[in-house]
N, CA, C and O atoms as a GROMACS GRO file, in nm:
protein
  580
    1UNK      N    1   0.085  -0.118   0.000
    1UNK     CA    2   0.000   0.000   0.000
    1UNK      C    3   0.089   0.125   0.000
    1UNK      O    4   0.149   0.130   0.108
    2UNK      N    5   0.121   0.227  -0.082
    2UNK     CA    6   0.142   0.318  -0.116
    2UNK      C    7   0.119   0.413  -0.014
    2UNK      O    8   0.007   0.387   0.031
    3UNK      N    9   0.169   0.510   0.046
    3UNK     CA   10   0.190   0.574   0.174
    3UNK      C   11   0.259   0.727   0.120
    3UNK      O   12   0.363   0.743   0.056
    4UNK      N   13   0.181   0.812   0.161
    4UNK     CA   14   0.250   0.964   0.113
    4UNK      C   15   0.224   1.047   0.248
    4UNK      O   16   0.115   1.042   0.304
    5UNK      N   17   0.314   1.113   0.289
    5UNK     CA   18   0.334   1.195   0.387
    5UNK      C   19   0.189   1.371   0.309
    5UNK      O   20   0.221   1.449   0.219
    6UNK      N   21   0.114   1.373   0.351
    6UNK     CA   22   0.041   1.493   0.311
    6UNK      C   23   0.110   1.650   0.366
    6UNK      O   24   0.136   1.753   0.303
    7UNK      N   25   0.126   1.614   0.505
    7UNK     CA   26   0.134   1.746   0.573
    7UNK      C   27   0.185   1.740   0.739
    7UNK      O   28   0.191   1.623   0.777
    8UNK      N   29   0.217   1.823   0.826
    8UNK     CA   30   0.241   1.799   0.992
    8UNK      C   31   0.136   1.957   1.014
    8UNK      O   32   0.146   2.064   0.954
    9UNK      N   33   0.045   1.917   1.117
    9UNK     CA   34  -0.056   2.023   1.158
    9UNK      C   35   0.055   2.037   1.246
    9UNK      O   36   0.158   1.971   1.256
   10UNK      N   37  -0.016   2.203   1.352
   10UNK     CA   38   0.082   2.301   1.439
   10UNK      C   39  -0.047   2.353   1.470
   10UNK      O   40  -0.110   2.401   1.376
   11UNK      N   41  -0.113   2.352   1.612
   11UNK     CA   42  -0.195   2.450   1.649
   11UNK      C   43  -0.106   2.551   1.714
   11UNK      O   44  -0.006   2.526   1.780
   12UNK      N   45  -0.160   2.678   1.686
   12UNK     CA   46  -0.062   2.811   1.677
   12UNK      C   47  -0.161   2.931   1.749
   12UNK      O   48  -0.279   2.958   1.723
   13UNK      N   49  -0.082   2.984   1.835
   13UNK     CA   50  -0.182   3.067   1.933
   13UNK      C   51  -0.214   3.207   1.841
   13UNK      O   52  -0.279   3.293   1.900
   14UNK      N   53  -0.181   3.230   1.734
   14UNK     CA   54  -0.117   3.356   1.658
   14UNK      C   55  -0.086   3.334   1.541
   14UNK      O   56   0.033   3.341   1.510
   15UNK      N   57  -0.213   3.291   1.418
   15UNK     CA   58  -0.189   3.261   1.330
   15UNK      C   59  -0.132   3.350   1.212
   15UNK      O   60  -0.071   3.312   1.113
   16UNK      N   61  -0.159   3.449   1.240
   16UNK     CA   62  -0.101   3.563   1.137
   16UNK      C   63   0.087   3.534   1.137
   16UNK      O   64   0.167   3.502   1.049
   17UNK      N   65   0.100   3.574   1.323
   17UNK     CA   66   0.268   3.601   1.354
   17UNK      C   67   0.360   3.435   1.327
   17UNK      O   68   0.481   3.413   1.325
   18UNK      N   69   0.253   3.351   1.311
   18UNK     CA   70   0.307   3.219   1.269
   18UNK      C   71   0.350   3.236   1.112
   18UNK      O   72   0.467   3.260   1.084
   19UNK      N   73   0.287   3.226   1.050
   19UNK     CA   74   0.299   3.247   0.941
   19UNK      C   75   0.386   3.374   0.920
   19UNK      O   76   0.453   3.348   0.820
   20UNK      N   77   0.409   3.460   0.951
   20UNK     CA   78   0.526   3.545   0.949
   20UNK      C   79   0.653   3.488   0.941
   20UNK      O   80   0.713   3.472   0.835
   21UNK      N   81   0.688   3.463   1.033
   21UNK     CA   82   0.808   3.388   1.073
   21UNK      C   83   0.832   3.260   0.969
   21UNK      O   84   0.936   3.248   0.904
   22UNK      N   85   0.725   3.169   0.962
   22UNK     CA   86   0.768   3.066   0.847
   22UNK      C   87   0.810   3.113   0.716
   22UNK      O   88   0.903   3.077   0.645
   23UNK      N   89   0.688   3.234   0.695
   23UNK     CA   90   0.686   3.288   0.528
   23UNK      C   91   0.847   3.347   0.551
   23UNK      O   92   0.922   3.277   0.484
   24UNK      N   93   0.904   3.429   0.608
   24UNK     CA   94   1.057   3.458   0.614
   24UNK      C   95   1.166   3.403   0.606
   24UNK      O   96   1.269   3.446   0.555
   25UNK      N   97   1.140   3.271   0.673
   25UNK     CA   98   1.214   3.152   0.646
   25UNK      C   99   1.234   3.091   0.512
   25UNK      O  100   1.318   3.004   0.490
   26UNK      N  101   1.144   3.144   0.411
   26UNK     CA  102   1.151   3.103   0.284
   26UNK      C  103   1.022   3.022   0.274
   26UNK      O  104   0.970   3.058   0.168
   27UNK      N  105   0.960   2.949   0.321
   27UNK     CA  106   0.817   2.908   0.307
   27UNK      C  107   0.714   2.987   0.246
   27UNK      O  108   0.709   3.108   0.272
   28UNK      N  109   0.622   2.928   0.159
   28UNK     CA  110   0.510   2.987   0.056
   28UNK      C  111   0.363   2.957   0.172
   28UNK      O  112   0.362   2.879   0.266
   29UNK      N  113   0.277   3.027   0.137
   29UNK     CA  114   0.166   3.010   0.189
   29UNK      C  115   0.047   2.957   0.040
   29UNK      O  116   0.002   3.034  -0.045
   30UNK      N  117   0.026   2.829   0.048
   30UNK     CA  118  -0.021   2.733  -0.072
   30UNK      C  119  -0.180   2.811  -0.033
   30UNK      O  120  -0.221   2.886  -0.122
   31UNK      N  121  -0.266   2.798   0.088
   31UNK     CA  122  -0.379   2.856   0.069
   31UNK      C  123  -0.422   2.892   0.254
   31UNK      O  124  -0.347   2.870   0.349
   32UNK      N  125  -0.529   2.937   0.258
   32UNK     CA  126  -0.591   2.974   0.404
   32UNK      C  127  -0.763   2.962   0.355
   32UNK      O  128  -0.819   2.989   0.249
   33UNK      N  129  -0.818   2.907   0.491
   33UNK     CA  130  -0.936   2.904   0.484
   33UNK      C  131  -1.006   2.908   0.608
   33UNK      O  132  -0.927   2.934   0.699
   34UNK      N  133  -1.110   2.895   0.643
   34UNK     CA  134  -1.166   2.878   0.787
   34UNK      C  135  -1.234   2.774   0.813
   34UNK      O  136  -1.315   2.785   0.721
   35UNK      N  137  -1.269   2.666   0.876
   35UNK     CA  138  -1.278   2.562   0.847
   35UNK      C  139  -1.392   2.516   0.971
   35UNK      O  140  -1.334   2.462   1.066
   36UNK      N  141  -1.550   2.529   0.989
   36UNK     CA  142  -1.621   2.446   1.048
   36UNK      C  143  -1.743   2.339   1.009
   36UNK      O  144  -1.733   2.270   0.907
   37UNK      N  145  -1.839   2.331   1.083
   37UNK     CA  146  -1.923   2.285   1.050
   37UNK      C  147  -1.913   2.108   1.065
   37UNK      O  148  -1.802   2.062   1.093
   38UNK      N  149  -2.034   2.006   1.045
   38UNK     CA  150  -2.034   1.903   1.075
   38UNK      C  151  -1.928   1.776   1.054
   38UNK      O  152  -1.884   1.673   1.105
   39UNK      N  153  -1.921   1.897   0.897
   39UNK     CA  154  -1.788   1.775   0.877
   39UNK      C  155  -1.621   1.778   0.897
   39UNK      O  156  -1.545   1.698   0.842
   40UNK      N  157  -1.569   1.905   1.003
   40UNK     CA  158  -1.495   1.928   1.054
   40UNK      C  159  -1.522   1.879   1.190
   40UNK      O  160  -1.415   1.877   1.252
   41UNK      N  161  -1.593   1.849   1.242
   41UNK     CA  162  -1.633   1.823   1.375
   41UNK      C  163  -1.596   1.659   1.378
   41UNK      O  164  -1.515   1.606   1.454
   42UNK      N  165  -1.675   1.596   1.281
   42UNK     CA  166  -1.642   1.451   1.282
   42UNK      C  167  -1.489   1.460   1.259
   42UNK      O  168  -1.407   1.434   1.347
   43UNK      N  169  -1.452   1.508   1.104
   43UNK     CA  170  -1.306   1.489   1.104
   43UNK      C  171  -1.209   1.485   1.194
   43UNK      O  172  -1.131   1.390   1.198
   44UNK      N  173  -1.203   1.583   1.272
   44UNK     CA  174  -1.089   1.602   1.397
   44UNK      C  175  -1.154   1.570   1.546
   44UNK      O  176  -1.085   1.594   1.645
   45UNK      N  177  -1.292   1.512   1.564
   45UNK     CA  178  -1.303   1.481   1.662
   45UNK      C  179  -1.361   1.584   1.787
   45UNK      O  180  -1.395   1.559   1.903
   46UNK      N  181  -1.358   1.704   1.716
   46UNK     CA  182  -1.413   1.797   1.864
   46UNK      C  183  -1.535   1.858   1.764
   46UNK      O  184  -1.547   1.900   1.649
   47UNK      N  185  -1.641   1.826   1.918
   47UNK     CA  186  -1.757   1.936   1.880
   47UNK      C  187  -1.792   2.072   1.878
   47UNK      O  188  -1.785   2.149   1.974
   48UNK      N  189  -1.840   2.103   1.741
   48UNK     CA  190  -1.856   2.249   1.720
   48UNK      C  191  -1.682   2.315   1.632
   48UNK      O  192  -1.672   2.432   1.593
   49UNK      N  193  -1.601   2.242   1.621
   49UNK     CA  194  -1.475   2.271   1.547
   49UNK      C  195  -1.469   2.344   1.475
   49UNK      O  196  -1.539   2.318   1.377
   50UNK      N  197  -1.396   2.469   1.466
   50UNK     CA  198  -1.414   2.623   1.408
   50UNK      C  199  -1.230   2.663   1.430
   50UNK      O  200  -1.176   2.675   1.540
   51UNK      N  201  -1.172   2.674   1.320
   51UNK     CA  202  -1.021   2.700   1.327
   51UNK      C  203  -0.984   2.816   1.219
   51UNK      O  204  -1.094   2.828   1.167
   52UNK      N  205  -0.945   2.859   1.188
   52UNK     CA  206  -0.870   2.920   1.088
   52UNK      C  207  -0.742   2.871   1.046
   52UNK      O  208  -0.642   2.894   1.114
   53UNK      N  209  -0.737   2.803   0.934
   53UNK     CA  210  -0.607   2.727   0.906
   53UNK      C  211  -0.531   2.775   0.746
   53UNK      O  212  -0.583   2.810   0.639
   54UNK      N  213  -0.448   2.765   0.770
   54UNK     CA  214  -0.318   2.827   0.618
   54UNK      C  215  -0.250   2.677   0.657
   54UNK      O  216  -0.236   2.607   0.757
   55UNK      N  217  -0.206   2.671   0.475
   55UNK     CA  218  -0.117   2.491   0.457
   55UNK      C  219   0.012   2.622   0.390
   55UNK      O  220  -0.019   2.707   0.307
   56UNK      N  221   0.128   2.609   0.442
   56UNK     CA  222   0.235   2.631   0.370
   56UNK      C  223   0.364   2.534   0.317
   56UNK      O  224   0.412   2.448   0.392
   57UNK      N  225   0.410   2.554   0.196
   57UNK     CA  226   0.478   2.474   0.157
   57UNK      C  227   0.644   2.520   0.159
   57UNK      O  228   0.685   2.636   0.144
   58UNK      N  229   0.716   2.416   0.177
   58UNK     CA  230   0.906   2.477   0.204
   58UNK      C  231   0.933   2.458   0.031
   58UNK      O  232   0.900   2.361  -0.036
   59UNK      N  233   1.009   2.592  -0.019
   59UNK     CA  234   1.084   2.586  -0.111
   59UNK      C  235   1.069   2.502  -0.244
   59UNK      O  236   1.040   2.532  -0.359
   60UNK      N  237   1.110   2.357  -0.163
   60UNK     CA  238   1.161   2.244  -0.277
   60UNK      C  239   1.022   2.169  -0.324
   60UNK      O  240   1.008   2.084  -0.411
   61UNK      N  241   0.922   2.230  -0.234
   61UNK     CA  242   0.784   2.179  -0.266
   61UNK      C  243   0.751   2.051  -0.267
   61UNK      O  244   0.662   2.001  -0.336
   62UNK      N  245   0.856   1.966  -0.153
   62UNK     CA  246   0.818   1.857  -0.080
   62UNK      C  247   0.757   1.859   0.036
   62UNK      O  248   0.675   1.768   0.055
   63UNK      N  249   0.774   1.942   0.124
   63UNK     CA  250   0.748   1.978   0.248
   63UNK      C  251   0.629   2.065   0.293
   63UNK      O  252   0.650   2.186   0.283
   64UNK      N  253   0.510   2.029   0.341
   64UNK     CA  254   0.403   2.178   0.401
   64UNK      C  255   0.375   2.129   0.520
   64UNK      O  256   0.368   2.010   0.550
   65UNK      N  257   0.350   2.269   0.622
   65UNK     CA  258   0.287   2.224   0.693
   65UNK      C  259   0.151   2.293   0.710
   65UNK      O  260   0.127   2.390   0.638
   66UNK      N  261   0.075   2.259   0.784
   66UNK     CA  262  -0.062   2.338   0.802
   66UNK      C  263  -0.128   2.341   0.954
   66UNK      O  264  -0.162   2.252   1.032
   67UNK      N  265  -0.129   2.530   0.961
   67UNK     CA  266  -0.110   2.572   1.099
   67UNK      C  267  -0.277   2.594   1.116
   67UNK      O  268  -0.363   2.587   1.028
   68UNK      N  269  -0.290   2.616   1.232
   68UNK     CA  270  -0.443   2.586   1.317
   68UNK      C  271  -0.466   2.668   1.370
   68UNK      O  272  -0.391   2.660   1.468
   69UNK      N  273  -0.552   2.798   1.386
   69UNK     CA  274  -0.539   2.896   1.508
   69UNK      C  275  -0.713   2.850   1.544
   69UNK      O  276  -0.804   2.890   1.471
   70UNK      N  277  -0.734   2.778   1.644
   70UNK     CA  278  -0.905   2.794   1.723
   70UNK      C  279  -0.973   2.871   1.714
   70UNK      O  280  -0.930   2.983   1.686
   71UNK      N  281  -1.072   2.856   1.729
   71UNK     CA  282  -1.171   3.025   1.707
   71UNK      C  283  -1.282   2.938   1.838
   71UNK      O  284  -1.333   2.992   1.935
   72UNK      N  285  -1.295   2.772   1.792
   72UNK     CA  286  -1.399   2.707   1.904
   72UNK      C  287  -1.335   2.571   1.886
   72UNK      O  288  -1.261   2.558   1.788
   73UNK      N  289  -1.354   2.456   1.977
   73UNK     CA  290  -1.329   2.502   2.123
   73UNK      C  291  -1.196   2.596   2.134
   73UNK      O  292  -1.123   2.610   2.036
   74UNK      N  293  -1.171   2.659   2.257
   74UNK     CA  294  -1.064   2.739   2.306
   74UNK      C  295  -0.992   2.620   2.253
   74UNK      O  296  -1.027   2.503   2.236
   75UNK      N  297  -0.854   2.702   2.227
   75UNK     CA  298  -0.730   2.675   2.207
   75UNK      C  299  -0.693   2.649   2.392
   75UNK      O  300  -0.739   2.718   2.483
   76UNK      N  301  -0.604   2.537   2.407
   76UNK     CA  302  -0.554   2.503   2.563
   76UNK      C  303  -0.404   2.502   2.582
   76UNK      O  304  -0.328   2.430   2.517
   77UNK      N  305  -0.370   2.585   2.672
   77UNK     CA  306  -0.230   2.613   2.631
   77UNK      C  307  -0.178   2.523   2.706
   77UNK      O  308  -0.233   2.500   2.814
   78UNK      N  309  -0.095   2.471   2.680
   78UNK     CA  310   0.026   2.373   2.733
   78UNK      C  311   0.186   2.422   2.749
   78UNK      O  312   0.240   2.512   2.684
   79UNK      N  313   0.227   2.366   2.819
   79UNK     CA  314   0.341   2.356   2.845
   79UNK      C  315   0.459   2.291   2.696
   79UNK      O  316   0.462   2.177   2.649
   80UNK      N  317   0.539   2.404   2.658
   80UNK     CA  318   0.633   2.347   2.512
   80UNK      C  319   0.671   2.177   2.573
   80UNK      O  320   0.692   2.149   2.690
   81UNK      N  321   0.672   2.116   2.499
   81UNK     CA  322   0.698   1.958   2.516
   81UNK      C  323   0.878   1.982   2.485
   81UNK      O  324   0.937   2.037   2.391
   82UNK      N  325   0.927   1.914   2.609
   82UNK     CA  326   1.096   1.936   2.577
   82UNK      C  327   1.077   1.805   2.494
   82UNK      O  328   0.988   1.723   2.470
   83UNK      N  329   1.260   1.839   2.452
   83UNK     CA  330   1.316   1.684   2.296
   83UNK      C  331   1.288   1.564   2.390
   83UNK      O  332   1.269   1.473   2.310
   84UNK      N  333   1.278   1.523   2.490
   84UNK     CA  334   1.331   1.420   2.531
   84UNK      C  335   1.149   1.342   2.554
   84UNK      O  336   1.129   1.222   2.532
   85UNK      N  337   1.046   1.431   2.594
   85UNK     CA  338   0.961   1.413   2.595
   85UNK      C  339   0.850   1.295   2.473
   85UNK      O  340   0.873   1.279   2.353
   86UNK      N  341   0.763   1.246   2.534
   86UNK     CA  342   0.727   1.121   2.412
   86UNK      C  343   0.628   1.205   2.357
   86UNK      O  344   0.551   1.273   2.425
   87UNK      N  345   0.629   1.203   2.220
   87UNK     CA  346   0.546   1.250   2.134
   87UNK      C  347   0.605   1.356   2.052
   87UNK      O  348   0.717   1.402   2.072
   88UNK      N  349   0.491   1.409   1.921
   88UNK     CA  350   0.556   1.507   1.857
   88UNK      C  351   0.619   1.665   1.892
   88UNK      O  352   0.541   1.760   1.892
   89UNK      N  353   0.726   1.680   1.915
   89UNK     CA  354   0.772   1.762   1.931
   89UNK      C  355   0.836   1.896   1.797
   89UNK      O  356   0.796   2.011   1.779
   90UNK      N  357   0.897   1.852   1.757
   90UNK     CA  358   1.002   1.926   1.647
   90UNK      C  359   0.960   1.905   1.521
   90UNK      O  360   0.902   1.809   1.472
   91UNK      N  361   1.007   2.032   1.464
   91UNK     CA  362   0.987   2.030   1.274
   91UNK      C  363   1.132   2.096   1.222
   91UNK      O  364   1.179   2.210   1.223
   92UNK      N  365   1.169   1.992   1.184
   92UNK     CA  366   1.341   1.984   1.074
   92UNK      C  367   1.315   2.046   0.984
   92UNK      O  368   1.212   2.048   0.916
   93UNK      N  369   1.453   2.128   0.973
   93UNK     CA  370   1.423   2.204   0.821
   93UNK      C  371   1.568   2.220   0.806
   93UNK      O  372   1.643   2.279   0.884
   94UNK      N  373   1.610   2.141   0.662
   94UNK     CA  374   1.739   2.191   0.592
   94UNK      C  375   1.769   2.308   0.560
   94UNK      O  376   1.673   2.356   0.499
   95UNK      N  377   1.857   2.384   0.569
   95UNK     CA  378   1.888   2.511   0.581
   95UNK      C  379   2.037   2.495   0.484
   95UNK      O  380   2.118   2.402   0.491
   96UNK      N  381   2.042   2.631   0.385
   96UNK     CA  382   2.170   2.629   0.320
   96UNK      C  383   2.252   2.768   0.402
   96UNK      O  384   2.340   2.836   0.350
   97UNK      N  385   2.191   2.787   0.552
   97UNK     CA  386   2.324   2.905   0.585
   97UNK      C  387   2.231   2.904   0.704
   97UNK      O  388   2.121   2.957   0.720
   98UNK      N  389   2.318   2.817   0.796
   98UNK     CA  390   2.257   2.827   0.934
   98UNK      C  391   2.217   2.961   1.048
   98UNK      O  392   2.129   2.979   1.132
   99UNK      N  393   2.316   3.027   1.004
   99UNK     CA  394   2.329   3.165   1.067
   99UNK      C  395   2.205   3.275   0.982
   99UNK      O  396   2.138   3.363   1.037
  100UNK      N  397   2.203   3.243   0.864
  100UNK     CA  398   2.115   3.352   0.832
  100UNK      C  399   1.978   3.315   0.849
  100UNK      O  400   1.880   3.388   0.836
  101UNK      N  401   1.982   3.144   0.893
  101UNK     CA  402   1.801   3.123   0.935
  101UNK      C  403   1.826   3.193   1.048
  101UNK      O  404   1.789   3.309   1.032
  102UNK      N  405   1.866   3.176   1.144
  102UNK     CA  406   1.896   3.248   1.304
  102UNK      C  407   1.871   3.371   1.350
  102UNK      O  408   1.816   3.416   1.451
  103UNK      N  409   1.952   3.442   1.198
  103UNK     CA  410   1.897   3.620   1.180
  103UNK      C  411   1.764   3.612   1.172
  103UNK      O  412   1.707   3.702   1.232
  104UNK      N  413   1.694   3.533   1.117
  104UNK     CA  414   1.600   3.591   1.071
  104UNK      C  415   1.478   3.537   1.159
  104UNK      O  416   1.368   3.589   1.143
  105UNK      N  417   1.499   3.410   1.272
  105UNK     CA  418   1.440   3.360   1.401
  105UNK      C  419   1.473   3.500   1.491
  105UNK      O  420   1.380   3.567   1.535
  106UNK      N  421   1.552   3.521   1.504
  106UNK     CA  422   1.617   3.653   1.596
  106UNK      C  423   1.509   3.774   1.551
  106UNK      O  424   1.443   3.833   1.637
  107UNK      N  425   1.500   3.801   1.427
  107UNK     CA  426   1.394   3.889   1.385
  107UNK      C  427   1.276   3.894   1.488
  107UNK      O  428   1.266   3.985   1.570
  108UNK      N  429   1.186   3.789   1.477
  108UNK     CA  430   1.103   3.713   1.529
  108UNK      C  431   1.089   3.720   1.664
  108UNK      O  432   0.986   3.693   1.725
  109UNK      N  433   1.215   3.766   1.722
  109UNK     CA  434   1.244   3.719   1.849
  109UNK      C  435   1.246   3.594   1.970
  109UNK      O  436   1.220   3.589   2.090
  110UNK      N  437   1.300   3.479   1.839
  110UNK     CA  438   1.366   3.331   1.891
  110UNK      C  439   1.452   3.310   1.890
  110UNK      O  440   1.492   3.353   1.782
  111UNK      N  441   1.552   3.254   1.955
  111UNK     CA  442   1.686   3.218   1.954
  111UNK      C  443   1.723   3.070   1.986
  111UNK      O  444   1.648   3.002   2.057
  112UNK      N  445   1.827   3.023   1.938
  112UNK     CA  446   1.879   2.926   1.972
  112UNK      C  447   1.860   2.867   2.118
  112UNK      O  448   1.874   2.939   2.217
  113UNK      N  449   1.832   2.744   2.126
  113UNK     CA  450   1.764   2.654   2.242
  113UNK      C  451   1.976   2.677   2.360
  113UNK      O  452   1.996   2.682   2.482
  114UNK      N  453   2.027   2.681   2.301
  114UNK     CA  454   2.192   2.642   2.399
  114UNK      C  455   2.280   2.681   2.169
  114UNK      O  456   2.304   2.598   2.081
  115UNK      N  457   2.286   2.737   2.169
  115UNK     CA  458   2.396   2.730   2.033
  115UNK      C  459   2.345   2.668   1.904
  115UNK      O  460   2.232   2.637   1.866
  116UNK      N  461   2.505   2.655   1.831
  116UNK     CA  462   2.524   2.561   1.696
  116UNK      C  463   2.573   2.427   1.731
  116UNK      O  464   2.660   2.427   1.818
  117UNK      N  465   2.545   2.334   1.694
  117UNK     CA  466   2.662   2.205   1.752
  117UNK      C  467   2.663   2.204   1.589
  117UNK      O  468   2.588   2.248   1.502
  118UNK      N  469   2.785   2.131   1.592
  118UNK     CA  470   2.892   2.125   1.493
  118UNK      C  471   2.898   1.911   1.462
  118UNK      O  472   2.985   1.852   1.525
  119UNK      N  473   2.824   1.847   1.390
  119UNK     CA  474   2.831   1.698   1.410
  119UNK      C  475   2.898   1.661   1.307
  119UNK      O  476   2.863   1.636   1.192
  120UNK      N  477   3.038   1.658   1.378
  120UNK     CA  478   3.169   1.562   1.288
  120UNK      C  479   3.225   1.611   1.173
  120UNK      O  480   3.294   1.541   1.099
  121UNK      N  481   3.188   1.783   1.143
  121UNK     CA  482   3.179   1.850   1.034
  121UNK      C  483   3.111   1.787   0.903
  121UNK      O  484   3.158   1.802   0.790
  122UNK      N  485   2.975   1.701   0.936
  122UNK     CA  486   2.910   1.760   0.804
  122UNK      C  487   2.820   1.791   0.855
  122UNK      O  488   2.737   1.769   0.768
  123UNK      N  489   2.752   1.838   0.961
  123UNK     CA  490   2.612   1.882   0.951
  123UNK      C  491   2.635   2.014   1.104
  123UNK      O  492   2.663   1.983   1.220
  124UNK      N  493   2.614   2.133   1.057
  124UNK     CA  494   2.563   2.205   1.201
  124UNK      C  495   2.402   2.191   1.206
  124UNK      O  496   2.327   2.168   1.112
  125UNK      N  497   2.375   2.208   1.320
  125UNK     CA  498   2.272   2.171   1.415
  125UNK      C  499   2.198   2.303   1.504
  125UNK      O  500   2.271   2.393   1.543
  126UNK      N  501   2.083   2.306   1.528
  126UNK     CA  502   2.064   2.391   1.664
  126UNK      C  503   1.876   2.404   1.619
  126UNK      O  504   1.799   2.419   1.525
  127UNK      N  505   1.884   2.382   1.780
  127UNK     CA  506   1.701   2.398   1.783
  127UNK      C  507   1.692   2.504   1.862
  127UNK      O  508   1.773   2.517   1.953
  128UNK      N  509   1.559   2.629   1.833
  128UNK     CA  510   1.541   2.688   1.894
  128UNK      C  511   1.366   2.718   1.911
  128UNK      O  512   1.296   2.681   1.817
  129UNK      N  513   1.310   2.774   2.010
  129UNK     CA  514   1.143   2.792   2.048
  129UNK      C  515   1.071   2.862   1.960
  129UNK      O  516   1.048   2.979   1.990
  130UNK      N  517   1.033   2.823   1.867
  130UNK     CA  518   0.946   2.927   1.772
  130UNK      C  519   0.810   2.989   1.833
  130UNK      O  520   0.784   2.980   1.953
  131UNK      N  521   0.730   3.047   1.746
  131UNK     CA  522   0.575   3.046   1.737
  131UNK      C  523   0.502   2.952   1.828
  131UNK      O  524   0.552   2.840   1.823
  132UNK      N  525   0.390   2.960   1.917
  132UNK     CA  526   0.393   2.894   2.038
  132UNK      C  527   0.419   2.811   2.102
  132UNK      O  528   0.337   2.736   2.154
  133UNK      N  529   0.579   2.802   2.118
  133UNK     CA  530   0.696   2.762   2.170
  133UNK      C  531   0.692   2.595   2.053
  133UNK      O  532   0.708   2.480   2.095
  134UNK      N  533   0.674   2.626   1.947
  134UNK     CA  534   0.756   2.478   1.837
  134UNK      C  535   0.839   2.463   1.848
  134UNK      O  536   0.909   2.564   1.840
  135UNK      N  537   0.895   2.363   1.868
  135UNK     CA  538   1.041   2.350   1.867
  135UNK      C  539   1.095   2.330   1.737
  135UNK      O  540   1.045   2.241   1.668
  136UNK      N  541   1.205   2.412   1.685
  136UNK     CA  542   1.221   2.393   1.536
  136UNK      C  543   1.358   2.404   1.486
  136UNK      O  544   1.423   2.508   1.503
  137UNK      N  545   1.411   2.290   1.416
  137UNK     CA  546   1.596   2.233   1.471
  137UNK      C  547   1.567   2.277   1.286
  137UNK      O  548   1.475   2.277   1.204
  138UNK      N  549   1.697   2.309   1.295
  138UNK     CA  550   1.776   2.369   1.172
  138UNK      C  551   1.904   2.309   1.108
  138UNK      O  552   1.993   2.366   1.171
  139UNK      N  553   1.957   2.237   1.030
  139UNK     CA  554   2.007   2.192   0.967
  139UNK      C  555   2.097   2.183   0.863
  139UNK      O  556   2.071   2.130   0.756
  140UNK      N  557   2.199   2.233   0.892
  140UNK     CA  558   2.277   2.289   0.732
  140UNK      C  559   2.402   2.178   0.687
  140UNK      O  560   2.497   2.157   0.762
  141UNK      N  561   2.391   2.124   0.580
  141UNK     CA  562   2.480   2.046   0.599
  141UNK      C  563   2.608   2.037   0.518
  141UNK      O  564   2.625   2.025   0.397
  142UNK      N  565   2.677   2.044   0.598
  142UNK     CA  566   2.839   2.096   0.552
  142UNK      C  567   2.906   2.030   0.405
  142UNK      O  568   2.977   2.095   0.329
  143UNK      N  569   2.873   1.912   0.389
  143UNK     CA  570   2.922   1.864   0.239
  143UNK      C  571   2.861   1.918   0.104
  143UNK      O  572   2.890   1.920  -0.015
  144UNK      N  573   2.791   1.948   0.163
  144UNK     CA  574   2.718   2.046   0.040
  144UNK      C  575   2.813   2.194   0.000
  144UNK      O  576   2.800   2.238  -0.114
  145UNK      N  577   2.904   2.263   0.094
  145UNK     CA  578   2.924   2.386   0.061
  145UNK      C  579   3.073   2.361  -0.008
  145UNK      O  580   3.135   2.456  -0.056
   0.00000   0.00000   0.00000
């Protein structure tokens, strides 16, 4: 059976300033819509389901994700899930200039989780707290340059 990755949802307290930050990163915004009614309710499981959602796609136009801001039920804020924690945490993204994604998280006002790590010189590394607190590791990898 044939298996295709579609998308990774992100409920996002701040859907506009989410999408800011991704669209800067180089990410496209593919579409936005608002999304309730019966057959959103069955789909995802909560009654009365009312979101405002944008699907954006990375660059190479393998990659989208599609962000969620609540409108009903309330959005429930949680605690950022650290790496070590079980479940989905992080969204990887190859990067061709680690430092200038950073500038432009820094824009944003996110920074690096502890630095760059440096793995064996081909790949730098570093996760830092995005948009309501995602964790989002960056990737540049050195054999390429």
């Amino acid at each position: 059976m044939p298996i295709t990755l579609e998308n990774v949802g992100i409920a996002v307290r701040d859907l506009e300033a989410t999408i800011s930050f991704f669209t800067d990163l180089g990410l496209t915004v593919l579409g936005r819509d608002e999304v309730s009614g019966e057959w959103a309710s069955t789909a995802v499981g909560l009654d009365g389901n009312h979101a405002k959602i944008a699907v954006l796609q990375t660059p190479d136009g393998h990659g989208q994700i599609e962000l969620f801001e609540y409108i009903h039920p309330d959005a429930i804020e949680t605690e950022p899930t650290l790496p070590n924690e079980i479940g989905m945490h992080r969204i990887a993204f190859s990067v061709d200039d680690i430092d200038e994604s950073l500038a432009v998280a820094a824009r944003h006002g996110y920074h690096s989780l502890r630095g760059v790590a440096n793995y064996q010189d081909v790949y730098k590394l570093t996760y830092l707290r995005g948009p309501s607190g995602i964790l989002v590791m960056f990737a540049q990898d050195l054999t390429k340059s």
